[in-house]
C-alpha positions in Angstrom: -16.7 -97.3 261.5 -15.5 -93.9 260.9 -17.2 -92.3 257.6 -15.0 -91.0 255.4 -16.8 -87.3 253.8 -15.5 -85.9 250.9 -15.5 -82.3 249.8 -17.4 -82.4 246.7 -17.2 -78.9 245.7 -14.5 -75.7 246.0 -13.9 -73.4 248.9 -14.2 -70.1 246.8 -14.7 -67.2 248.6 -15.0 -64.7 245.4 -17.8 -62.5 247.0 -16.6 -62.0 250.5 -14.7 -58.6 251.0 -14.2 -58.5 254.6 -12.5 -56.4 257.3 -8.6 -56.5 257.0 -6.0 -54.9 256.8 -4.1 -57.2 254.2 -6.3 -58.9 252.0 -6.8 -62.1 254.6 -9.8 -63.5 253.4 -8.3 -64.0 249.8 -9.6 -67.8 250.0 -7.7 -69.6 247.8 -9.6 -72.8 246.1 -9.2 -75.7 247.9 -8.7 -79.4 245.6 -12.4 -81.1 244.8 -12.2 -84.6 246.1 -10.1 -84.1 249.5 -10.7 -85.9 252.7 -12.4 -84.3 255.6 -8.8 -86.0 257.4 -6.4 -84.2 254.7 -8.4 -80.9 254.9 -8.3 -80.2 258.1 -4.6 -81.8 258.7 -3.1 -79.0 255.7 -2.7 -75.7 258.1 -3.2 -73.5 254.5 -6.6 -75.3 254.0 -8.0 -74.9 257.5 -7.0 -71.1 257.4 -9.5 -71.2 254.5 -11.9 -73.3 256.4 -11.9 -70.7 259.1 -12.3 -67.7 256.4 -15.3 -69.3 254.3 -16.9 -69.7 258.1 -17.0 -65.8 258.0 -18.6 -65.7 255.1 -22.0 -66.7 256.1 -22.2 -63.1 258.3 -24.9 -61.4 257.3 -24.7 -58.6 254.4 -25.6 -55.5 256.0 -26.0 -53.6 253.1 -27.6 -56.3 251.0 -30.0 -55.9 253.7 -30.1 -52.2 254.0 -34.0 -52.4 252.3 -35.2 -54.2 255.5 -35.6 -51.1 257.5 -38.3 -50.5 255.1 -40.2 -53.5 257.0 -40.3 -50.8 259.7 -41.8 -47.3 260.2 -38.8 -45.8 259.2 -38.5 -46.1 255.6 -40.0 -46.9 252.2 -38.5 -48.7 249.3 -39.3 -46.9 245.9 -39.1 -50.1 244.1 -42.8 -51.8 244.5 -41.2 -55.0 244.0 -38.9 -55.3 246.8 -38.8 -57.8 249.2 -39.6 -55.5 252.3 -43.4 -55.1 250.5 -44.0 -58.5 251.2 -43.8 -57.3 255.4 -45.4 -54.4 254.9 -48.7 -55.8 253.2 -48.3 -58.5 255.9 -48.7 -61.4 253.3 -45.6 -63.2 254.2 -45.7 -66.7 256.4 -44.0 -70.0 256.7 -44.3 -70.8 253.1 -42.9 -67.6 251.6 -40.6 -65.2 254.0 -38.5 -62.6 252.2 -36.1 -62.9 254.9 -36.1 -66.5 255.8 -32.5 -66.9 257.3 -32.9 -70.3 258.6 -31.0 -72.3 256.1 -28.5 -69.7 255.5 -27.5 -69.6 259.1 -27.7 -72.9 259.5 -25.1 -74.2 257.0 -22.9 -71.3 258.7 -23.3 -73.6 262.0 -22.6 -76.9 259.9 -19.2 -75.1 258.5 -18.5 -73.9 262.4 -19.3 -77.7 264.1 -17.5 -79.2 260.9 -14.3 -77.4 261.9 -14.6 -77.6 265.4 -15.3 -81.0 265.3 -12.2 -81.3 263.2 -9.5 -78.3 264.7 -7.3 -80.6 266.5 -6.0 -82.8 262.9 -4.1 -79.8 261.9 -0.4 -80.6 261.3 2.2 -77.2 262.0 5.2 -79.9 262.2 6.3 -79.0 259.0 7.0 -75.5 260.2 8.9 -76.1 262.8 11.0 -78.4 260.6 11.9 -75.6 257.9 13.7 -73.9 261.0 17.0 -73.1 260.2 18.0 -71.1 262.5 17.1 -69.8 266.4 14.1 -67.6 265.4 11.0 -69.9 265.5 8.9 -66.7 265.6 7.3 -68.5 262.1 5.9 -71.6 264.3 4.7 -69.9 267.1 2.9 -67.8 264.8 1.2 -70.2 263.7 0.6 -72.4 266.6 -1.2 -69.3 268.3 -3.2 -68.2 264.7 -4.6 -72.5 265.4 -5.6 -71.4 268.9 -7.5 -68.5 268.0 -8.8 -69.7 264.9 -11.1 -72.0 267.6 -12.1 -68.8 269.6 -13.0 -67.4 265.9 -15.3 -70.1 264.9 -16.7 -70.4 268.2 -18.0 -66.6 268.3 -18.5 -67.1 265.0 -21.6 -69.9 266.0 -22.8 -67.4 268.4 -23.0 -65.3 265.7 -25.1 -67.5 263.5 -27.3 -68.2 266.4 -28.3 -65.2 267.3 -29.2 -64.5 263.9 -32.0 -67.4 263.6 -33.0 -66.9 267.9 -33.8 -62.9 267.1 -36.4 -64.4 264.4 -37.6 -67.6 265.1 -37.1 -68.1 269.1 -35.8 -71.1 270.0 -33.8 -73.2 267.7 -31.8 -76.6 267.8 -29.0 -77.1 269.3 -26.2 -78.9 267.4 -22.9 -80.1 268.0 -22.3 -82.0 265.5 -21.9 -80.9 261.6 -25.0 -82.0 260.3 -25.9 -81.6 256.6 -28.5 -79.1 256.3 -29.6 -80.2 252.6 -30.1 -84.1 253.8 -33.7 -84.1 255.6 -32.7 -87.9 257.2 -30.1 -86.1 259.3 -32.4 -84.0 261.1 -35.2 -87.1 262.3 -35.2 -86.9 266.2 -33.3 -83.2 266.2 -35.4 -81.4 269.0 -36.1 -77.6 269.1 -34.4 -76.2 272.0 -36.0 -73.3 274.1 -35.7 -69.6 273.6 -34.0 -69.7 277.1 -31.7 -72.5 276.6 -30.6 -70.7 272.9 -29.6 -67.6 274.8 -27.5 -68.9 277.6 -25.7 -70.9 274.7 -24.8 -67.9 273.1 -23.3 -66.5 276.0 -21.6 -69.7 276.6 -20.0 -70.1 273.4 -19.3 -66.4 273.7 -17.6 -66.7 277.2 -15.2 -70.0 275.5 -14.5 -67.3 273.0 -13.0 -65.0 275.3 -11.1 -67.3 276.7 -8.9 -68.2 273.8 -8.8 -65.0 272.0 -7.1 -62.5 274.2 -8.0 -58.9 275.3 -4.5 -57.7 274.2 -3.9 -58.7 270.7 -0.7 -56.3 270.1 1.7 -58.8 270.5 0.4 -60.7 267.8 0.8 -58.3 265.2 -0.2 -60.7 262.5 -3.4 -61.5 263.6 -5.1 -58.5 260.8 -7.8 -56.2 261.6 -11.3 -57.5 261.1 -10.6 -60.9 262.4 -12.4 -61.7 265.6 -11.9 -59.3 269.1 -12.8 -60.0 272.7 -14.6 -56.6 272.0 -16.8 -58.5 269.6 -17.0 -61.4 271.4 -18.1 -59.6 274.5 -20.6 -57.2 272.5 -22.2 -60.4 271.0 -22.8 -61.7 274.3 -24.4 -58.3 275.6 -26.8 -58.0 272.5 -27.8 -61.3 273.2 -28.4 -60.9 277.4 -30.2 -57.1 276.2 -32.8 -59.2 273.9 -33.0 -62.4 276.4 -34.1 -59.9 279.4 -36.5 -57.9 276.9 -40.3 -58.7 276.9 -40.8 -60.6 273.8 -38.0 -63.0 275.3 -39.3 -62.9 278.8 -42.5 -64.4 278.0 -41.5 -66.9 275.7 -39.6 -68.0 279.2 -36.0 -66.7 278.9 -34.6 -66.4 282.2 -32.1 -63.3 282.0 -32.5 -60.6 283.7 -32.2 -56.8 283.0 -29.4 -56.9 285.9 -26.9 -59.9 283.9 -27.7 -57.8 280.8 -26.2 -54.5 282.0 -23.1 -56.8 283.7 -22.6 -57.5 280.1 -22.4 -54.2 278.3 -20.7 -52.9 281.1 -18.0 -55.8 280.4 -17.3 -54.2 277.0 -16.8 -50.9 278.3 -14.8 -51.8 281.3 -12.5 -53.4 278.0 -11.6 -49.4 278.1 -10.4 -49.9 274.2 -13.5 -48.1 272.3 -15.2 -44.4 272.8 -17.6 -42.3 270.7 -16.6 -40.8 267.8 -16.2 -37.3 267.7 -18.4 -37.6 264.3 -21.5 -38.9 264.2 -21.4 -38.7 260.2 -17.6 -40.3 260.2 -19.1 -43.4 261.1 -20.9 -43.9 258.1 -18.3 -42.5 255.7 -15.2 -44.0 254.0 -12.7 -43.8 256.5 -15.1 -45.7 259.1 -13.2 -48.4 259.8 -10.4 -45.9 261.3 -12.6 -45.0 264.2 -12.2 -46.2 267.6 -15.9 -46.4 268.0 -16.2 -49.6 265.5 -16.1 -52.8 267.5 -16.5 -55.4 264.6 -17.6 -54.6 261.1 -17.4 -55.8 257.5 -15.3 -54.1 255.0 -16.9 -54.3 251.4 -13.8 -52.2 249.7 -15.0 -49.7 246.8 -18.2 -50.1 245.2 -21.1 -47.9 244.2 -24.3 -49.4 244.2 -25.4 -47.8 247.4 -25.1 -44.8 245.8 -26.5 -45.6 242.3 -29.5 -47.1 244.4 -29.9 -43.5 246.6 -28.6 -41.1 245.5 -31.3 -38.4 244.8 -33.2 -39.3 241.1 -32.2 -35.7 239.7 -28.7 -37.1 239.6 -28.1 -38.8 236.0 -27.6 -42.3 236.3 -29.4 -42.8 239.7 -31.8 -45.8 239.7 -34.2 -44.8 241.5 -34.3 -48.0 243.9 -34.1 -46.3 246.9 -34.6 -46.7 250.4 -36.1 -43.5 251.6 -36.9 -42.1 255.2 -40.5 -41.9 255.9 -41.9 -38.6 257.9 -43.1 -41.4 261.2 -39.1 -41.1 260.9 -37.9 -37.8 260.7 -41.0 -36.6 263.3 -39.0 -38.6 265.3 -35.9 -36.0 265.9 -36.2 -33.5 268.3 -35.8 -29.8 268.0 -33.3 -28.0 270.0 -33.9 -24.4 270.8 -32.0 -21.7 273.5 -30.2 -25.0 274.4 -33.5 -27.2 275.4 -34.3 -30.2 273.1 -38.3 -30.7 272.4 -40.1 -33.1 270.4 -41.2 -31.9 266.8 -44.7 -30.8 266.6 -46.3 -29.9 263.0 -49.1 -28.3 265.3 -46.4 -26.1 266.1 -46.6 -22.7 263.9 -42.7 -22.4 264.4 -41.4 -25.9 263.8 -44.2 -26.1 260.5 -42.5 -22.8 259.3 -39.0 -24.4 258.7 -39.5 -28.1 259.7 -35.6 -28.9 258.8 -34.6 -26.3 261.0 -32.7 -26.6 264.4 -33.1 -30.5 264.1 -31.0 -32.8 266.3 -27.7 -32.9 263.9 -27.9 -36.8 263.2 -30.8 -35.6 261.0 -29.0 -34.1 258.9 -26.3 -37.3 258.7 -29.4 -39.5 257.9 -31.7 -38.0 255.7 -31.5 -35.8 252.7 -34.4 -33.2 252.6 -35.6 -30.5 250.7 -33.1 -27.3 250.2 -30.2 -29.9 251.9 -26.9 -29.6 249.9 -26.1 -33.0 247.8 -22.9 -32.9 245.8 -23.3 -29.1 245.8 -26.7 -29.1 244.2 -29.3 -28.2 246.2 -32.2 -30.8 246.5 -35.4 -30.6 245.6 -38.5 -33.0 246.9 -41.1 -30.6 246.4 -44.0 -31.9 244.1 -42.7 -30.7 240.3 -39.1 -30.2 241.8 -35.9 -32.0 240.2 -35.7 -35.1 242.8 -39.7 -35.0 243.6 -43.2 -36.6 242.6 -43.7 -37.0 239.8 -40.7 -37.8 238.0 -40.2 -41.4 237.5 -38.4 -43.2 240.3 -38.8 -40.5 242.5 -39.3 -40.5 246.0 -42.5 -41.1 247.6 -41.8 -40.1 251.4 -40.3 -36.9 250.6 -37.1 -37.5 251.9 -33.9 -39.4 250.5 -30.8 -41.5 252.5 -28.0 -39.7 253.3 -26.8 -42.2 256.0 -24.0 -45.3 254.2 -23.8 -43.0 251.2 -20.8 -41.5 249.9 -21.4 -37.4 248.3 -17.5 -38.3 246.3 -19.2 -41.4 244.0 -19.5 -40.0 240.5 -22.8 -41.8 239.0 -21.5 -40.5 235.3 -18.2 -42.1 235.7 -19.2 -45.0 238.0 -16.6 -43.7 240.7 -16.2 -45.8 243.9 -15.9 -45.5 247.3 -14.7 -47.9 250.3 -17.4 -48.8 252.3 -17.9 -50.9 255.7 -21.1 -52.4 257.1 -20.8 -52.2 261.2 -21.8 -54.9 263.2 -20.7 -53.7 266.3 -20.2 -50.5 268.0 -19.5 -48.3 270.6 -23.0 -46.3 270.6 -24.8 -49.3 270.8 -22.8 -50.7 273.7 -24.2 -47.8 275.8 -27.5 -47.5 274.6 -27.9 -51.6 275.4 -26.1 -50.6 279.0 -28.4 -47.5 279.4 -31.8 -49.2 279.1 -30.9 -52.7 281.0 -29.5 -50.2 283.6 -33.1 -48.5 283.7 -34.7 -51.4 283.9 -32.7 -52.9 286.1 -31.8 -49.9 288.5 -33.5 -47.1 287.2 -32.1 -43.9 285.8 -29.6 -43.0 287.8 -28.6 -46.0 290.3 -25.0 -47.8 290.3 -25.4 -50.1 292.9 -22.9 -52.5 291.3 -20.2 -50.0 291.2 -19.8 -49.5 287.5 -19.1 -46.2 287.5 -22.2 -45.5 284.6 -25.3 -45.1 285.4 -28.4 -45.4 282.7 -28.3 -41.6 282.4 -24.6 -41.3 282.0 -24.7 -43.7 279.1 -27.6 -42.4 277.1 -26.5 -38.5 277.8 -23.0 -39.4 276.9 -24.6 -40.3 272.9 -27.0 -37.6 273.0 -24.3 -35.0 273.7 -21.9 -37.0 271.4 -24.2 -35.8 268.6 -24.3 -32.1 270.0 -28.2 -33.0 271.9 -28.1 -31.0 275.5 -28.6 -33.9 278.0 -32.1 -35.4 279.6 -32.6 -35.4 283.5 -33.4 -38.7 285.2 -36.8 -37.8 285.2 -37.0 -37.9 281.5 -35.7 -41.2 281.3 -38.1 -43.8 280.4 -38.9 -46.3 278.4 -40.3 -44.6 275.0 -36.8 -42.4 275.8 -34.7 -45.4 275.3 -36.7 -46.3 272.2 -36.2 -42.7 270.6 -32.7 -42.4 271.3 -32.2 -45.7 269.8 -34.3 -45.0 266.5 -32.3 -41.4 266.1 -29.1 -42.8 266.8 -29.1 -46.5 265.6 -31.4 -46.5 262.4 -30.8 -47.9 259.0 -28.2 -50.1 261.0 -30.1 -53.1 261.3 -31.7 -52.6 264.7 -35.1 -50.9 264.3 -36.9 -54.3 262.8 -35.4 -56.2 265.8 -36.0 -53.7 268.3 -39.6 -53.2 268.2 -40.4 -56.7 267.9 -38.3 -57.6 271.4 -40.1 -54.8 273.0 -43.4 -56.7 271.5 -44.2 -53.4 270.2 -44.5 -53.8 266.4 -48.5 -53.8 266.5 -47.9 -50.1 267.7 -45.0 -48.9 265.8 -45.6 -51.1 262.5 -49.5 -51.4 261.9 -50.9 -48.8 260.4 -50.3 -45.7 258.9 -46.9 -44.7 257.3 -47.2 -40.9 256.4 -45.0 -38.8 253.9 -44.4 -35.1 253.1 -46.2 -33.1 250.7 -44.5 -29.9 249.5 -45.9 -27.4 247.3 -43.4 -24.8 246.4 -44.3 -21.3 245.4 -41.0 -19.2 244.6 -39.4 -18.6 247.9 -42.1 -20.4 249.9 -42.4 -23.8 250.5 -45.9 -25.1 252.4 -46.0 -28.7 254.1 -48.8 -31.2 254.2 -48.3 -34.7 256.1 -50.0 -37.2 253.9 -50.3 -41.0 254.5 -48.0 -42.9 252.2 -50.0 -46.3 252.9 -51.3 -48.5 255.6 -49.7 -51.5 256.8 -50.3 -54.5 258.8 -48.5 -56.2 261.5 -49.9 -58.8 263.5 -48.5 -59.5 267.4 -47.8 -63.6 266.0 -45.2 -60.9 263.4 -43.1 -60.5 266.6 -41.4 -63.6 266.0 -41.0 -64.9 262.6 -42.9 -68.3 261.3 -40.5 -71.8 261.0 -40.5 -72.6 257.1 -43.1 -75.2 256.6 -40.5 -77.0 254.6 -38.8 -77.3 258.5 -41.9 -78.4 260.4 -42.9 -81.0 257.7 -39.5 -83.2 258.2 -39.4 -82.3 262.2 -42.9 -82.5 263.4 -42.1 -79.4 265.5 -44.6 -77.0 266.7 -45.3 -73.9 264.5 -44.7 -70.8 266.3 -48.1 -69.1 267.8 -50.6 -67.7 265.5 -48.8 -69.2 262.4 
């Protein structure tokens, strides 16, 4: 006999401030005490289904203070999460960034409506025609179809959230009720392989529904699910299943179907690189053609009261700041040739911030950078430095996500949008599965892009003279990813698919001492703190809570 679910609680959205052009994902509350069989037949309430589904994204900026779990940053505050990682006493009992349940209710919401899409009722619209025009129906019979491809990608999404942490996951279909352990007796833990061709797969049923072209449907409102998103989901996911830490946990892609996919978003010819590296972090980011997906949070401020530098009034002082492992990291550019930074060097040590590839200067505030027309100073004694309270400790400050206009006295806003997806990525991910799979400058599949193409087309993007094919390699890749994709949620993941984060994470995380003397500044590298990363860190521990009511294996080392 058919069981009969109620909704026992209101579909209220009152956090979510996503992508759109008119305010879409204003979800209205839905009636306690409804029938899964009414819901899902009422074409408003399904709508709202669809919109709370979208919900269970991840917050990027809520999240911002993870890339101080990798070499790149520190987090002023001593009680944030991200020292939990660092001091490496996190495990299955206590994970500051244990996504499991959280992702999994997001797959319940997606299985509940998939498993329910085909009771909605449009009839009615079609009857209130009056006259020839039934532009109102169709409408609405095509938002249904797509509203499947949505949810569908949407899973994906969800997925590839809990396979980048914990490997391999279950597999459900049906809508099973995360909070009820009964439900879950008997549910096996699928492979790492098997988790990553389902992504694709669900990505690929995706694609089929929502078209490429979406301007006939004018209604169907910006932020909504693309193909580019769909088919940018599916190349992050073939880029991690062909890396190492996937490879030996036995995924099956290779570096060769990986490339096939990024090169599948840019064949989509609808994105290119911004002419601005720092527009893409700014207010207006959402107009360039560079974002592929993203989340709009509308006007806020607490980025900004969080980072902007302490000698600001009003400034909290719970920042995230660039480490100098970091900002060694971007080259210097001299008569047109790009080297690495060398403190050795008496020339770059003389003026460190000189010269530096520009996306320095879009990422990190320094010492004697401009800030809201005051000129900032980190030096030891100076007005954003050790050691006034709240202060610093790296040296450095964010620049990147935070807006110069915000007013801390007057608690101004600005709009803000968290990227999920872009165009910079997309070649990166097709430059270094190209390498592997072809080397540096091969196109033996006729995709007009080779690796070297790709990566020199973001180098010179940011105003970086290209690299030769001989200069590509593997720690290339990894430096042009750090310079161009940190603080956007890559750099934790990134090192641990290499299997990599015993060498970039353990150990020593170094800041700048300066000592200022009038008109002279003098540096000193000095080690902010060790921290430990283990190789079983690659791939984060199942809560225990989870292997207690499934009998699964723990994950090695754990």
């Amino acid at each position: 006999m058919k069981r009969n679910y109620y909704i026992t609680a209101a579909l209220v959205m009152s956090a979510l401030l996503y992508s759109c052009k008119k305010d879409y994902l204003d979800v209205k509350t839905i009636k306690a005490d409804i029938t899964v069989d009414k819901l899902y037949a009422n074409y408003t309430y399904v709508q709202q289904v669809v919109w709370n589904t979208y919900s269970y994204l991840p917050d990027g900026f809520a999240n911002l203070n993870l890339e101080s779990a990798t070499d790149n940053a520190e987090a002023t505050n001593v009680s944030d999460k991200a020292q939990a990682f660092n001091n490496g006493i996190w495990n299955q009992y206590s994970n500051p960034d244990d996504a499991w349940a959280y992702n999994f209710n997001g797959i319940r919401q997606a299985n509940e409506y998939l498993q329910n899409k085909d009771k909605v009722d449009i009839s009615y619209i079609k009857g209130k025609i009056t006259s020839t025009d039934s532009t109102t129906y169709f409408n609405a019979r095509n938002n249904v179809k797509f509203m499947q491809g949505e949810v569908l990608f949407l899973k994906a999404f969800f997925y590839m959230e809990l396979v980048k942490r914990y490997g391999g996951v279950p597999i459900l279909e049906q809508p099973l009720d995360y909070s009820n352990t009964a439900s879950w007796d008997n549910i096996k833990r699928n492979s790492v392989d098997e988790c990553i061709k389902y992504i694709a797969d669900l990505c690929d049923k995706a694609a089929a529904i929502i078209p490429a072209d979406l301007s006939p449907y004018s209604w169907y409102d910006d932020g909504r699910v693309t193909q580019g998103a769909i088919k940018a989901l599916k190349a992050r996911a073939l880029l991690y299943g062909a890396s190492p830490l996937f490879k030996d946990a036995g995924s099956t892609t290779t570096w060769a179907q990986a490339a096939k996919a990024s090169y599948d978003v840019i064949a989509l010819n609808k994105y290119s690189l911004d002419g601005s590296y720092a527009n893409l972090f700014g207010s207006n980011n959402t107009s360039s053609k560079e974002y592929i997906f993203y989340r709009r949070y509308g006007a806020i401020n607490y980025l900004e009261y969080n980072n902007f530098p302490i000698a600001f009034q009003n400034s909290n002082g719970n920042s995230i700041t660039p480490t100098e492992n970091f900002v060694n990291d971007y080259e210097v550019v001299t008569a047109g040739t790009a080297v690495p930074f060398d403190w050795a060097n008496p020339t770059h040590a003389a003026a460190p911030y000189s010269n530096r590839d520009p996306r320095f200067a879009a990422t990190v505030v320094y010492n004697g950078s401009s800030f809201k027309g005051s000129v900032i100073q980190t030096y030891t004694g100076g007005s954003s430095g050790l050691p006034k309270q709240n202060a610093t400790k790296t040296g450095y400050y964010l620049s990147k996500w935070v807006n110069q206009s915000v007013d801390l006295t007057n608690a101004t806003t600005a709009n803000h949008a968290w990227g999920y997806f872009r165009y910079g990525e997309t070649l990166l991910n097709f430059a270094e599965a190209m390498f592997n799979a072809y080397g540096a400058d091969a196109d033996p599949e006729g995709y007009g892009m080779t690796a070297l193409k790709a990566i020199n087309l973001v180098r010179q993007r940011a105003g970086m003279p290209a690299i030769t094919a001989a200069q590509l390699n593997q720690t290339r890749i990894e430096h042009e990813r750090n310079v161009e994709l940190s603080f956007e949620n890559q750099r934790l993941w990134d090192v641990r698919r290499w299997k990599k984060g015993v060498a970039y994470f353990n150990g020593s995380v170094n800041r700048i001492e300066i000592t200022n003397a009038g008109a002279t500044n003098t540096y000193a590298v000095k080690k902010l703190e060790n921290r430990a990363f283990y190789d079983k860190m690659n791939w984060y521990p199942i809560p225990q809570s989870e292997i207690a009511k499934t009998h699964w294996t723990q994950n090695p080392g754990w």
